[in-house]
C-alpha positions as CSV (number, residue, x, y, z in Angstrom):
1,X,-59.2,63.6,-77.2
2,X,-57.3,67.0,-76.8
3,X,-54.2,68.6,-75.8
4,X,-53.1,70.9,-72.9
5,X,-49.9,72.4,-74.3
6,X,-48.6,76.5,-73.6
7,X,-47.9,76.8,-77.4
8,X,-51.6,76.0,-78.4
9,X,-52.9,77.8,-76.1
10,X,-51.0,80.7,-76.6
11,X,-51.9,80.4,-80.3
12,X,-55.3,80.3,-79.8
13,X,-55.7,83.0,-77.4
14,X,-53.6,85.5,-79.2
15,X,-55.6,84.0,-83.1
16,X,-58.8,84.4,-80.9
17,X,-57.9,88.6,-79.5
18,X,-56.5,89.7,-82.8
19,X,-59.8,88.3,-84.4
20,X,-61.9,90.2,-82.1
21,X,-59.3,92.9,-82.4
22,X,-60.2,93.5,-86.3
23,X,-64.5,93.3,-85.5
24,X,-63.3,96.6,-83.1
25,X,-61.1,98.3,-85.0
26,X,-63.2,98.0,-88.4
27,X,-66.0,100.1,-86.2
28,X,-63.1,103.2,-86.6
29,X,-64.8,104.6,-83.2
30,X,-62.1,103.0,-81.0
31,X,-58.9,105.2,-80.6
32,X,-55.8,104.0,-81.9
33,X,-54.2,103.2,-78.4
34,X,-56.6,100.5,-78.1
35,X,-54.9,98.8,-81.2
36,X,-51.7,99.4,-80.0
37,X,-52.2,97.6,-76.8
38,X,-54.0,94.8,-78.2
39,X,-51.4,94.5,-81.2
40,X,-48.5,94.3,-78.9
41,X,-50.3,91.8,-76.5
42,X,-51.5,89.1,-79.0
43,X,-47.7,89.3,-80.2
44,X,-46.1,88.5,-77.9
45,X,-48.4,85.9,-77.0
46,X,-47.8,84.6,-80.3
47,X,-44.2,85.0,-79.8
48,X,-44.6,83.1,-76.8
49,X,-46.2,80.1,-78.4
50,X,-43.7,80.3,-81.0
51,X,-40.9,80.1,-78.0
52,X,-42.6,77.0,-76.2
53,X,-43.2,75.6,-79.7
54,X,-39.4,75.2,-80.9
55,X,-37.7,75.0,-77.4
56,X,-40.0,73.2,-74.8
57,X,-42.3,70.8,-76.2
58,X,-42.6,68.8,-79.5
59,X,-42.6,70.7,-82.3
60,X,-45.5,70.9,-84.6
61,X,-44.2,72.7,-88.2
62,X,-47.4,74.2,-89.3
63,X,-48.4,75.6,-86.0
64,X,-44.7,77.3,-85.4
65,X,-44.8,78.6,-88.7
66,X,-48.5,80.1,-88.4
67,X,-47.0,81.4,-85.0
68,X,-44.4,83.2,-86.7
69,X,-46.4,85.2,-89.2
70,X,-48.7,85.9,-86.4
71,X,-45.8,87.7,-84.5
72,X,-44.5,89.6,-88.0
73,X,-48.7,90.5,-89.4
74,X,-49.5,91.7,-85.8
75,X,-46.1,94.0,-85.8
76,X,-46.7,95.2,-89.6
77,X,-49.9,96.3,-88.4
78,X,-48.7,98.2,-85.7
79,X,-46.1,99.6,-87.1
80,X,-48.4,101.1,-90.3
81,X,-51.0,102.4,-87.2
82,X,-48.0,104.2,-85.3
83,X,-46.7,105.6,-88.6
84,X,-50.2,106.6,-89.8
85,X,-51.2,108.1,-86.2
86,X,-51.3,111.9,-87.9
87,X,-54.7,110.7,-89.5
88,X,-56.8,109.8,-86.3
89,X,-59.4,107.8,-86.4
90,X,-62.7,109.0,-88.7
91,X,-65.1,107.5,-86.1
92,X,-63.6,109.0,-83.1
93,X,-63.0,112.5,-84.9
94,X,-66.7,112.6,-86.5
95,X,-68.2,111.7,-82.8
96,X,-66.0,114.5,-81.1
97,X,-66.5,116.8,-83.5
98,X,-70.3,116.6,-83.7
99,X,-70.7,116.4,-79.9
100,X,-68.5,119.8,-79.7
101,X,-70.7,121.5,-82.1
102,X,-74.1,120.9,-79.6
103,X,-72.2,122.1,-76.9
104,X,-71.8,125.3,-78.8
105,X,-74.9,125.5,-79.9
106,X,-76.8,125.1,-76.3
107,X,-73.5,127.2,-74.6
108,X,-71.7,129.6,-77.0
109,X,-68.8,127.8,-76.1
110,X,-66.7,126.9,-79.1
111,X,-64.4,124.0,-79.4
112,X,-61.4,124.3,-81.8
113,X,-62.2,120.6,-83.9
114,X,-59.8,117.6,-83.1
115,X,-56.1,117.9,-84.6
116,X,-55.8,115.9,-87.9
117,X,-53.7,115.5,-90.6
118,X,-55.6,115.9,-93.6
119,X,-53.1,114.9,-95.9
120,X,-52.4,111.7,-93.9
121,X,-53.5,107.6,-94.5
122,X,-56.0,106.3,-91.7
123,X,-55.0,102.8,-90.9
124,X,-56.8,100.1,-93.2
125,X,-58.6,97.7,-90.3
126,X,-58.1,95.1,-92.8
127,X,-54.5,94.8,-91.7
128,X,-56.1,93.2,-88.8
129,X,-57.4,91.0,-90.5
130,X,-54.4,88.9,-91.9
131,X,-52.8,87.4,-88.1
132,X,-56.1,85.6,-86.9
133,X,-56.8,84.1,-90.5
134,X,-53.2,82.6,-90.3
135,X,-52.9,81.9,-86.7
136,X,-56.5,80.2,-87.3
137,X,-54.3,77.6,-89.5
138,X,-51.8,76.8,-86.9
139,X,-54.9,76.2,-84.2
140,X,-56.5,73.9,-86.6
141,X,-52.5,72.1,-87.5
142,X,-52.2,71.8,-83.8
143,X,-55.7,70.4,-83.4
144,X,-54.1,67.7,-86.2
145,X,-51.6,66.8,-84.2
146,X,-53.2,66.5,-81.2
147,X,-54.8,63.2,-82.3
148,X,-58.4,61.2,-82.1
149,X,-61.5,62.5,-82.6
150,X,-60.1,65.1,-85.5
151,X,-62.9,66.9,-86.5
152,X,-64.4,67.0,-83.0
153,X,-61.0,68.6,-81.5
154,X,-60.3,70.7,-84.2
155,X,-64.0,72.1,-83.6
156,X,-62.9,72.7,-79.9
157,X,-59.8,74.4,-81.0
158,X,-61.5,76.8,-83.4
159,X,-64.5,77.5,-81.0
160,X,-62.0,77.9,-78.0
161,X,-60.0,80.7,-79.7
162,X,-62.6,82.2,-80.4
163,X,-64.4,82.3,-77.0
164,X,-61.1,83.2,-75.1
165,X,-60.4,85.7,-77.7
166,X,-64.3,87.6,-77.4
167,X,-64.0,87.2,-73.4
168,X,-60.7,88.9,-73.3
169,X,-61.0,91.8,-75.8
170,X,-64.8,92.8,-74.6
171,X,-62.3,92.9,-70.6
172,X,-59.7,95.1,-72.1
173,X,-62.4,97.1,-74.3
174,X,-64.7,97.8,-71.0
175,X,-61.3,99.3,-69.5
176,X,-60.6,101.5,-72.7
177,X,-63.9,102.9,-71.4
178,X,-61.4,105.3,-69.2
179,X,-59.1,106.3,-71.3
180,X,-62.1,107.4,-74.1
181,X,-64.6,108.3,-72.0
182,X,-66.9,109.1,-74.9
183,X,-66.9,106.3,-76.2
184,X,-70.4,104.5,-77.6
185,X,-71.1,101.3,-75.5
186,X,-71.4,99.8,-79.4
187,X,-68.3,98.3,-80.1
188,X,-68.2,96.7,-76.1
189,X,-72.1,95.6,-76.8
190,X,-70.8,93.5,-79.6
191,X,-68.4,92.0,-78.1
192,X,-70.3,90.7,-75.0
193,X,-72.5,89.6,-77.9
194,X,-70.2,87.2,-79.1
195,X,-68.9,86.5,-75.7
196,X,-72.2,84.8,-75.0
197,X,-73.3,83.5,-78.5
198,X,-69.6,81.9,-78.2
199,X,-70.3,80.2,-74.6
200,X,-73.1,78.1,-76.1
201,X,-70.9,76.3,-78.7
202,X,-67.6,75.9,-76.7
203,X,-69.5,74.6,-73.4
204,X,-71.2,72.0,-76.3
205,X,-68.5,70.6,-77.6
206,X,-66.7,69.8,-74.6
207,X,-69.7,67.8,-73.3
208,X,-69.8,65.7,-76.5
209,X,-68.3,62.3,-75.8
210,X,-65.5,61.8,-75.3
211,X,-66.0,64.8,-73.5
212,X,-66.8,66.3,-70.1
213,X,-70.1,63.6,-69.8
214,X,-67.2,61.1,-70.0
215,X,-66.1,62.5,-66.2
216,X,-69.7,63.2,-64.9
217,X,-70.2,59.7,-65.3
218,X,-66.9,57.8,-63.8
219,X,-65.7,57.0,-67.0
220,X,-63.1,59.6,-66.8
221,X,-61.8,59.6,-63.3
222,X,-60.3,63.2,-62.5
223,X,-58.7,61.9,-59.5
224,X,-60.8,64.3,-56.9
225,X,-63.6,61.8,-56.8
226,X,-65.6,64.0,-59.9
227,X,-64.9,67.2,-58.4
228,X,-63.2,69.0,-60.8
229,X,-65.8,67.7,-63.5
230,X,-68.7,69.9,-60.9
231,X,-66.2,72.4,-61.0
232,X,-65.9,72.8,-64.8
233,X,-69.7,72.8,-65.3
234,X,-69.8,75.5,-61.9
235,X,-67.6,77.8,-64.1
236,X,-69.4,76.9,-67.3
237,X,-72.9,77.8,-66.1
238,X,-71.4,80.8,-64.1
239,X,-69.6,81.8,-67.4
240,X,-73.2,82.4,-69.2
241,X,-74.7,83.8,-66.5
242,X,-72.0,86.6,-65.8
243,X,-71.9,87.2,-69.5
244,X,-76.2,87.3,-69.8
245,X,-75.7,89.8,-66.4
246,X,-72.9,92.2,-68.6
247,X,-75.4,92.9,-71.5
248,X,-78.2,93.6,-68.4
249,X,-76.0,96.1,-66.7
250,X,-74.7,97.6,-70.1
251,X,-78.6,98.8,-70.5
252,X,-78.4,101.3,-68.2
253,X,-77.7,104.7,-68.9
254,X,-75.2,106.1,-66.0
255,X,-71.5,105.5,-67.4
256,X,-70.6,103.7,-64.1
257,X,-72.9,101.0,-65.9
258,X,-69.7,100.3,-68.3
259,X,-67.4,100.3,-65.1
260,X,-70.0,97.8,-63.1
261,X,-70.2,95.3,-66.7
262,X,-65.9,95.4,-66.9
263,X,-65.9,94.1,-63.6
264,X,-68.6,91.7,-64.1
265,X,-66.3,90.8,-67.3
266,X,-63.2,90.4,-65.1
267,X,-65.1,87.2,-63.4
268,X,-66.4,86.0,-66.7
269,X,-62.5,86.0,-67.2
270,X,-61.6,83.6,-64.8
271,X,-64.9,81.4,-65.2
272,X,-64.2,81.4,-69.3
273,X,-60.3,80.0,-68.4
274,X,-61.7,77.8,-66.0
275,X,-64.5,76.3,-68.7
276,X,-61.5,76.0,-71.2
277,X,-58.3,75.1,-69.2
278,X,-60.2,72.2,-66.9
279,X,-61.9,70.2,-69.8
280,X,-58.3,70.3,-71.5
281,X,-56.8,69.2,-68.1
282,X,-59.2,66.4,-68.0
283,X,-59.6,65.3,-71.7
284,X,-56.2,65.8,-72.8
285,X,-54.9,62.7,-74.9
């Protein structure tokens, strides 16, 4: 019906962040930190299920080997950002640069513009592009192997990394909030976006049968008597709401309105892994 397995998951996870990764990084408002954080995160989570994958459990070819290029696309990347760092990034610069000039203009305080290197690359967000389309492969090879119901787990699979992926990033974007204060609540707004559009889908297709209606009903026995199936749908339902509650919060107008939605985000954290991880617990084949 599905599989709980560390390399999956780890796959998915770091397919799902490096996905959401590129719909951040294409913006070019983000500063380049942010990409090396998330770069050097999602590979070694990728590294990780690459580990568990040849060494711990049974191995499955395509998904290793998807695994792999996720760890060497999510390095290349990083390495052409670090090495092309001189340029900045044009979105950040333009922002900075503009809000300098109406501080001069209401002050008669001048700002000397942002240091870039005119001669310098920026780094092509595309790059960012190449992991989560391969590592999307190995999730849908391990979704293969997993066994019945095909098409209905490899819809899981897919769906999952990306709900786990949009949860995660919009977290760690919310907290880049402190480092680039400046920041437009844009980039963070769209991901919460897709947080929630995401919650829909994933909490669907783990009630379709065989699926999480299969323990509501006794025909799955969880062995707690049905309470872990009341606590899956507690953190499914308090998943939506939490995320329905961040956009809310993220129309206000004070900055600690970004600090109040990343913690509100750190919850939907926990709820989201809770959604994901007990169903797999539960339905696993």
């Amino acid at each position: 019906m599905t599989s709980l397995d560390a390399a999956t998951f780890l796959l998915q996870w770091a397919t799902g962040g490096l996905a959401f990764l590129w719909v951040t990084t294409r913006r070019r408002e983000v500063g380049l930190g942010y990409g090396w954080l998330m770069r050097s995160t999602y590979g070694l989570m990728a590294l990780g299920a690459l580990y568990v994958g040849l060494v711990v459990i049974d191995t499955v070819p395509v998904r290793e080997a998807a695994s792999a290029v996720v760890v060497l696309a999510s390095g290349v990347a990083l390495a052409v950002s670090i090495v092309r760092r001189g340029a900045g990034v044009a979105g950040q610069t333009a922002l900075a640069d503009a809000r300098s000039e109406r501080v001069a203009a209401m002050t008669g305080i001048d700002r000397a513009p942002a240091a870039k290197d005119a001669t310098a690359k920026e780094f092509p967000p595309v790059l960012d592009v190449v992991a989560p389309i391969v590592g999307m492969v190995g999730v849908v090879a391990a979704a293969v192997a997993a066994g019945d119901q095909v098409p209905l787990t490899v819809a899981r699979f897919v769906v999952g990394a990306l709900f786990l992926g949009a949860v995660t990033d919009a977290m760690l974007l919310g907290h880049w909030y402190l480092v680039q204060p400046g920041l437009p609540r844009a980039p963070l707004l769209e991901l919460v976006r897709w947080s929630t559009n995401l919650t829909i889908p994933e909490i669907a297709l783990l009630l379709v049968p065989t699926g999480m209606v299969s323990v509501f009903v006794g025909d799955i026995d969880d062995s707690y008597g049905g309470m872990l199936g009341w606590f899956w749908a507690a953190c499914a339902v308090t998943t939506l709401g939490l995320l329905i509650t961040t956009r809310l919060a993220l129309r206000e107008r004070q900055y600690s309105a970004v600090m109040a939605a990343t913690g509100l985000l750190y919850l939907a954290i926990l709820t989201a892994f809770g959604t994901d991880l007990v169903a797999r617990a539960l339905l696993r084949s």
